[in-house]
N, C-alpha and C positions, 0 to 999 in steps of 0.2 A: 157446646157442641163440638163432635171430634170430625176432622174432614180427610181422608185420606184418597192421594188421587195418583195418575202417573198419563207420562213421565212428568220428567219437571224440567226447566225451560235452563237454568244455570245454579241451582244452588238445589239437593236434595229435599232437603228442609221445607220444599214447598207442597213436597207429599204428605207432609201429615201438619194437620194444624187442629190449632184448639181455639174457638171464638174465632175465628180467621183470620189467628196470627202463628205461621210457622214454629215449631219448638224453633226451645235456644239451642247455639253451640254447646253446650256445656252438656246439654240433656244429649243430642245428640253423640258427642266425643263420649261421653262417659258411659253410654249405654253399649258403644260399639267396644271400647277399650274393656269393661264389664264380662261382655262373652268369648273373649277371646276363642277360649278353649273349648265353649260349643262350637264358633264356628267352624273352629278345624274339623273338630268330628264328623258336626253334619253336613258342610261343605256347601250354604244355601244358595238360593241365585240372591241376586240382587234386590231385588221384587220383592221375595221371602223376607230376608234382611229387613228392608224397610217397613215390611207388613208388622213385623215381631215389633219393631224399635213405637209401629204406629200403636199398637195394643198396649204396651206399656205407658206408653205417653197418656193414653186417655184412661188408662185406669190410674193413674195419679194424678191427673188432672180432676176426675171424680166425674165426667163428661155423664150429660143425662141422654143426649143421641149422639148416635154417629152414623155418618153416610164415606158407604166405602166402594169404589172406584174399581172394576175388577178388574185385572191386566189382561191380556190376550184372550182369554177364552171366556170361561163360566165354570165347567163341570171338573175340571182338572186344578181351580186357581186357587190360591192359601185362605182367597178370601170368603171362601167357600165352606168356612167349620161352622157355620152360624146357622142351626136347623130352626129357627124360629125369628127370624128377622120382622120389623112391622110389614114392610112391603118388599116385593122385588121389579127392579123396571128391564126391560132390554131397549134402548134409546133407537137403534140401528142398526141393519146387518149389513155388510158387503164384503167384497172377494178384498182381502186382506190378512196376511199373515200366511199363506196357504201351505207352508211346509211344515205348519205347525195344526193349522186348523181343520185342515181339509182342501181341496179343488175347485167346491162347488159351494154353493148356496147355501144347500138345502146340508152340507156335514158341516159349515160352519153354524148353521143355527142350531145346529145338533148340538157344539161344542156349546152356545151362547144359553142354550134354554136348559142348563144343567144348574142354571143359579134359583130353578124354581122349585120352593117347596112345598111342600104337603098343606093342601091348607090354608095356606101363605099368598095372598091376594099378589097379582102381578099389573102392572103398568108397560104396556105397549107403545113404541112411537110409531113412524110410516115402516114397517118393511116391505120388503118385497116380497110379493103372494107366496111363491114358495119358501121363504124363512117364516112365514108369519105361518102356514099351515105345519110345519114342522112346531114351531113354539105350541099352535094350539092342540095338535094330538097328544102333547107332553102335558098340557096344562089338565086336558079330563084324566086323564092316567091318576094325578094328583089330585085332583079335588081342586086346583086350584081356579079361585074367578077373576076373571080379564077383566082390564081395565083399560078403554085407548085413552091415549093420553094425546089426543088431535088438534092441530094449531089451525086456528080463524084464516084470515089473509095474512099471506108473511108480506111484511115491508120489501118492499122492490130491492130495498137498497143495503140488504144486511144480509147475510148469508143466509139459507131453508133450513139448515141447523138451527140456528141458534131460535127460531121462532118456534119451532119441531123441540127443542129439549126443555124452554119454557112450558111448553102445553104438557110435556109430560110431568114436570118439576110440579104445577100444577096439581095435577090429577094424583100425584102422590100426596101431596098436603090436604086433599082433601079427604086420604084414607086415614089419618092421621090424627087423634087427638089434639088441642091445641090450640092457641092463640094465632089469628088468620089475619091482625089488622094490618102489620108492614109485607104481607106477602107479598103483594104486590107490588110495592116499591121496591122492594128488594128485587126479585124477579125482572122490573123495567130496568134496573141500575147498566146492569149488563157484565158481560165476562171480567173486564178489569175492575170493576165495581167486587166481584165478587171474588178477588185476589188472583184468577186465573189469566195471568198475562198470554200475549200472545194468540191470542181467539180474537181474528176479527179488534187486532186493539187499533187506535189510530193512535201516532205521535204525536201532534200537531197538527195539521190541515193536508200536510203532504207527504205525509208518510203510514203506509198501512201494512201492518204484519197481523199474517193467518197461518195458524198452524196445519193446517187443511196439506195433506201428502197421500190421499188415496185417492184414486179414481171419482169416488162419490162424495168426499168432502169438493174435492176441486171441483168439480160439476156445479155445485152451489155455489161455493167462493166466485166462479166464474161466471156465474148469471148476474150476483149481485155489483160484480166488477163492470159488469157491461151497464148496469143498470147505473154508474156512478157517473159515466159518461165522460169522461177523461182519460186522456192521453195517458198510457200508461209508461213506466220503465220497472219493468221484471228482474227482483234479484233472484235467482232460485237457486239451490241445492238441494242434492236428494239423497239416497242413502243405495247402495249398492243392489237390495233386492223388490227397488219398484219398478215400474212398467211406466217409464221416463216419455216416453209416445203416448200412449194414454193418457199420461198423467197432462202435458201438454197439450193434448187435444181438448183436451176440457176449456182450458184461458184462454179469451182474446185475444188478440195480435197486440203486442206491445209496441212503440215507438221504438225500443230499443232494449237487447237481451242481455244481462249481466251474470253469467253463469259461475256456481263456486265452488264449494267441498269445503264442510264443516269440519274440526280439527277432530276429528272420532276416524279408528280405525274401519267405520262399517261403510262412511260416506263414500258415494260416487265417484270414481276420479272426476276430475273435472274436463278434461280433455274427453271422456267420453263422454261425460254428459254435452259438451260443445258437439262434438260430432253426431250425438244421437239426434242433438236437438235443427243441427242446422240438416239431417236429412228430411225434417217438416219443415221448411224453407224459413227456420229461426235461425238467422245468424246473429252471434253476440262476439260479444267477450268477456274469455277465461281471464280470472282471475286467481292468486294465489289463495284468498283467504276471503270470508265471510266480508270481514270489516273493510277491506281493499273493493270487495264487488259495490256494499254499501256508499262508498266514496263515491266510485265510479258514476254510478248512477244518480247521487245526489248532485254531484257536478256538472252534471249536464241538465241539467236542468235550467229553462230559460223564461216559463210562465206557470201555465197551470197544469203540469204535468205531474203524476201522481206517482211516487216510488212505493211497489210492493213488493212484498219481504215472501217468500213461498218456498215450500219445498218440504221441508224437514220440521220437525221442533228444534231439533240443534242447528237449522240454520235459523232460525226465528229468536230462538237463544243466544246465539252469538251476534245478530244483529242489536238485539236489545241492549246487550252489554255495552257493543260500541255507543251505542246512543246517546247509554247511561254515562257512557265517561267522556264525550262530549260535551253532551251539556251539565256537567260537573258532576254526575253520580245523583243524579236528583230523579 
């Protein structure tokens, strides 16, 4: 099976995988070093790039499915040449992206419901009544037939996500020809089980990293936080175009706020984000660097206080690395 996803947390390689093991370097370098002189010509994004590198890789790999991950939108995205897919799902809509996507609701689901085809059965998570009636006037246009894809009681203590893309993960496999005995186990494993770090992963007992950086990811991250019932210490970084007031209204009051800026030209400064954050009466502190916030916070630690990782991917990413080379790259 070929898997291709985005972004990725520290190492590229984790967007396209075959059996749910990352290509190698080698496949990697040599496929990039290969096209030089297309790229110049066509000048791709990055996204493109790795979409082209994921297509070759599973067609030598000889892959009998693949499940592909769209970037930002739907109706505009690479991953988007495929007029006969088995199924298509849309998981979630929310105000994200808007200088790309749209302002509202209802033009980002415009953008989201451009992955459905003729024909081509679709899979629904919870949206919001005005994305989900934009999805379903697309859907009679096409002939296409809905499918919800609806989660039972979500666990108090795990994010609405991840109960919500279960039940859709689900309701795909049942469209599906195919062997149905490990679904399940598979499906209960959870995000790190299924190579996706940084979703809701736990380190050990006292440490938790989520990749959750929009208004409605955090929303959930933040219920299932309260529901954990522990003293928190909050590392977060964010990235220059989210809405850092929002985005903290959603979490809990932490014990105590360790604010940072991921080494990417796009992240937050840090001093603003300190400042945006202590005009919701969060005071912390700025620190230079991901790994340094991480310290911080781990340091003060005196019982059952629980250090979470929030903000970005690349700040979820650069904490993991520290971790990893901590406890010796393991």
């Amino acid at each position: 099976m070929g898997l291709y996803t985005s972004p990725h947390l520290f190492d590229p390689r984790e967007r396209i995988r075959v059996n749910g093991e990352p290509i190698s370097e080698s496949d990697f370098t040599g496929f990039v070093s290969g096209h030089l002189d297309l790229w110049s010509r066509l000048q791709p994004s990055f996204f493109e790039l790795m979409f082209a590198m994921a297509l070759v890789s599973f067609r030598n790999a000889e892959v009998d499915v693949v499940v592909l991950e769209t970037g930002m939108g739907g109706r505009l995205d690479s991953t988007n040449i495929f007029a006969r897919p088995l199924a298509t799902a849309i998981t979630s809509i929310g105000l994200d992206h808007q200088q790309f996507l749209g302002d509202s609701i209802r033009a980002i689901a415009g953008e989201k419901a451009g992955i459905l085809k003729e024909g081509v059965p679709c899979v629904l998570g919870v949206l919001p009544p005005e994305a989900r009636s934009v999805v379903l006037e697309r859907s009679l246009r096409l002939s296409v037939e809905v499918h919800d894809g609806l989660p039972g009681d979500d666990p108090a203590d795990e994010p609405t996500w991840l109960s919500r893309n279960r039940a859709v993960a689900r309701r795909i496999l049942a469209l599906i020809d195919g062997d149905r005995s490990t679904d399940e186990g598979v499906l209960s494993a959870g995000p790190s089980a299924w190579g996706l770090l940084g979703r809701w992963q736990w380190w050990g007992p006292d440490v938790l990293l989520d990749c959750a950086h929009n208004t409605e990811g955090l929303t959930e991250t933040g219920r299932a936080l309260r529901a954990l019932n522990r003293p928190l210490k909050l590392v977060f970084g964010t990235v220059k175009d989210k809405d850092v007031e929002g985005a903290l209204v959603c979490l809990p009051q932490a014990q105590s706020h360790h604010w940072c800026a991921a080494g990417i030209p796009r992240a937050m400064p840090v001093e603003e984000l300190a400042f945006r954050a202590s005009g919701l009466g969060r005071a912390g502190v700025a620190y230079s660097n991901v790994t340094e916030a991480l310290k911080g916070a781990m340091g003060l630690r005196t019982g059952s206080e629980l250090v979470v990782v929030l903000g970005s991917v690349f700040t979820v990413g650069e904490a993991l690395q520290a971790l990893k080379a901590t406890a010796g790259g393991t």
